[in-house]
C-alpha positions as CSV (number, residue, x, y, z in Angstrom):
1,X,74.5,106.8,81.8
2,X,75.7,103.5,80.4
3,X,71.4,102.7,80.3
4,X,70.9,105.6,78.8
5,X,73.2,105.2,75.8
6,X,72.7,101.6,75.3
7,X,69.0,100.6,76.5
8,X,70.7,98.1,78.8
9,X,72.6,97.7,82.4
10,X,75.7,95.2,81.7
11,X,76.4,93.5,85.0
12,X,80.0,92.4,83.8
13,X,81.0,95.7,83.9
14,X,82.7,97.1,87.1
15,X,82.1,100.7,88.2
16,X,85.9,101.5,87.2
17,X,85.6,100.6,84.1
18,X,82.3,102.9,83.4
19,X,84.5,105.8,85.1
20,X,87.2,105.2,82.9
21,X,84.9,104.9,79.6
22,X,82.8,108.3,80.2
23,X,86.2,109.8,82.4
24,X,84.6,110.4,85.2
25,X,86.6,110.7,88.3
26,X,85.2,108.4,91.1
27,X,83.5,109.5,94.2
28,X,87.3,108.9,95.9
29,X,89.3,110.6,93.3
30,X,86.8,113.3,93.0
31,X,87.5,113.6,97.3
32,X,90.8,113.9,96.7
33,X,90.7,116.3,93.9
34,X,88.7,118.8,96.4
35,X,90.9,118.5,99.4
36,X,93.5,119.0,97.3
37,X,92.1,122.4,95.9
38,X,91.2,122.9,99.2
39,X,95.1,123.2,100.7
40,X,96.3,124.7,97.6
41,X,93.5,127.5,98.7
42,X,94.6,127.2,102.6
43,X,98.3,128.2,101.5
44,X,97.8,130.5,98.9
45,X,95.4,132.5,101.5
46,X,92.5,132.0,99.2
47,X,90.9,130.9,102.4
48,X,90.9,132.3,105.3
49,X,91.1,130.3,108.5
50,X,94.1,130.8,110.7
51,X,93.5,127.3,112.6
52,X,93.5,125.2,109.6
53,X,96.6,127.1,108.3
54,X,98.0,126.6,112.1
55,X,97.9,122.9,111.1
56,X,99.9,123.4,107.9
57,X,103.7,121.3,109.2
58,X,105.7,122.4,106.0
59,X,108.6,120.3,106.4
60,X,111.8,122.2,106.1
61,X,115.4,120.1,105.1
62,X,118.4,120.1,107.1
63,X,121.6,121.8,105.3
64,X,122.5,118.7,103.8
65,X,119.6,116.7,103.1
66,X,116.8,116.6,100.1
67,X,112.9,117.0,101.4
68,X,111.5,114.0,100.9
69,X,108.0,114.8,101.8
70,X,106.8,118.1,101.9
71,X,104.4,118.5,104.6
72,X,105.0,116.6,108.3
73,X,102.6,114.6,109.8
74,X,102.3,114.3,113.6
75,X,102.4,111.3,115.4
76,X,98.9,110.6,116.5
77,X,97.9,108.8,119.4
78,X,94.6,108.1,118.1
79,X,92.3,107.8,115.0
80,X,90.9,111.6,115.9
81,X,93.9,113.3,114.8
82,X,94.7,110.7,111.9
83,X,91.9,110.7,110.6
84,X,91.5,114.8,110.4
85,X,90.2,116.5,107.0
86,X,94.0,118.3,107.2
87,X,96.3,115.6,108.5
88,X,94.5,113.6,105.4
89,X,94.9,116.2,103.1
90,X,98.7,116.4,103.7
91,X,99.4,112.7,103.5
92,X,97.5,112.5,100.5
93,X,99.2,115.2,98.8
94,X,102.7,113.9,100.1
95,X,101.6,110.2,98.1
96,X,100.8,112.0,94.7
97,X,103.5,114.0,95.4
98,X,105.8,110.7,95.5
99,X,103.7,109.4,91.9
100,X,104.3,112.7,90.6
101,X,106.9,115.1,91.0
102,X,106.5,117.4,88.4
103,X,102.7,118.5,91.1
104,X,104.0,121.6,92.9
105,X,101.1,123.1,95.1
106,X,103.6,126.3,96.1
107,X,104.3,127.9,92.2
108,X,101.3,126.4,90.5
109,X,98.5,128.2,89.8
110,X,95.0,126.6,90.6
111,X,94.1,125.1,87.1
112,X,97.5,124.0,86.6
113,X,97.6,122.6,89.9
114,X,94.3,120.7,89.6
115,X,95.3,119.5,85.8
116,X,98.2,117.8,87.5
117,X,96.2,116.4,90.6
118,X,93.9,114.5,88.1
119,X,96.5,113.4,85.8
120,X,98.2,111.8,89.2
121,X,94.9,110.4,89.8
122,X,94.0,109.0,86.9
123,X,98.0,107.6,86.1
124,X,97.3,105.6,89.6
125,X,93.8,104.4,88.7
């Protein structure tokens, strides 16, 4: 795109900056962005797959004590479960989470939950 609106390919420019200047997410935001979507989906029941939802761990507080993080991550023995499309879609949305308070993925709707995703993203970027 940069080639195309200036006839010439800048080497001093890194691929961040070109994101920022056309606001483009990057290829790891714009993951992020759809496994968020995708849980918001998975617990609304916009999508329907019982063992993904299985592997929902909402974490609940005891009587006196704040949540800090919403969902629970097991304890994995190895990278299989660690690395898991749902395990890293939990952690992922307990660190925006902890960047952004104000994202809810229980009482927003979908665009407003997205809006916020990418404003976490782009506040951390």
């Amino acid at each position: 795109m940069y080639f195309r609106d200036f006839s010439y390919f800048d080497n001093t420019i890194s691929y961040r900056e070109l994101n920022a200047g056309y606001e483009i997410l990057t290829l790891k935001d714009r993951k992020t962005l759809l496994y968020m979507t995708f849980l918001h989906g998975l617990i609304h029941g916009k999508i329907n797959s019982s063992s993904s939802l299985s592997m929902v761990n909402i974490k609940v507080p005891a009587r006196r004590g704040m949540v800090e993080v919403t969902f629970a991550i097991p304890v994995a023995r190895t990278n299989v479960l660690q690395k898991s499309p749902i395990i890293q879609m939990m952690s992922k949305y307990n660190e925006l989470v902890r960047k952004n308070e104000e994202l809810n993925i229980f009482f927003d709707s979908k665009a407003q939950f997205k809006k916020g995703v990418v404003q976490t993203i782009m506040m951390l970027a």
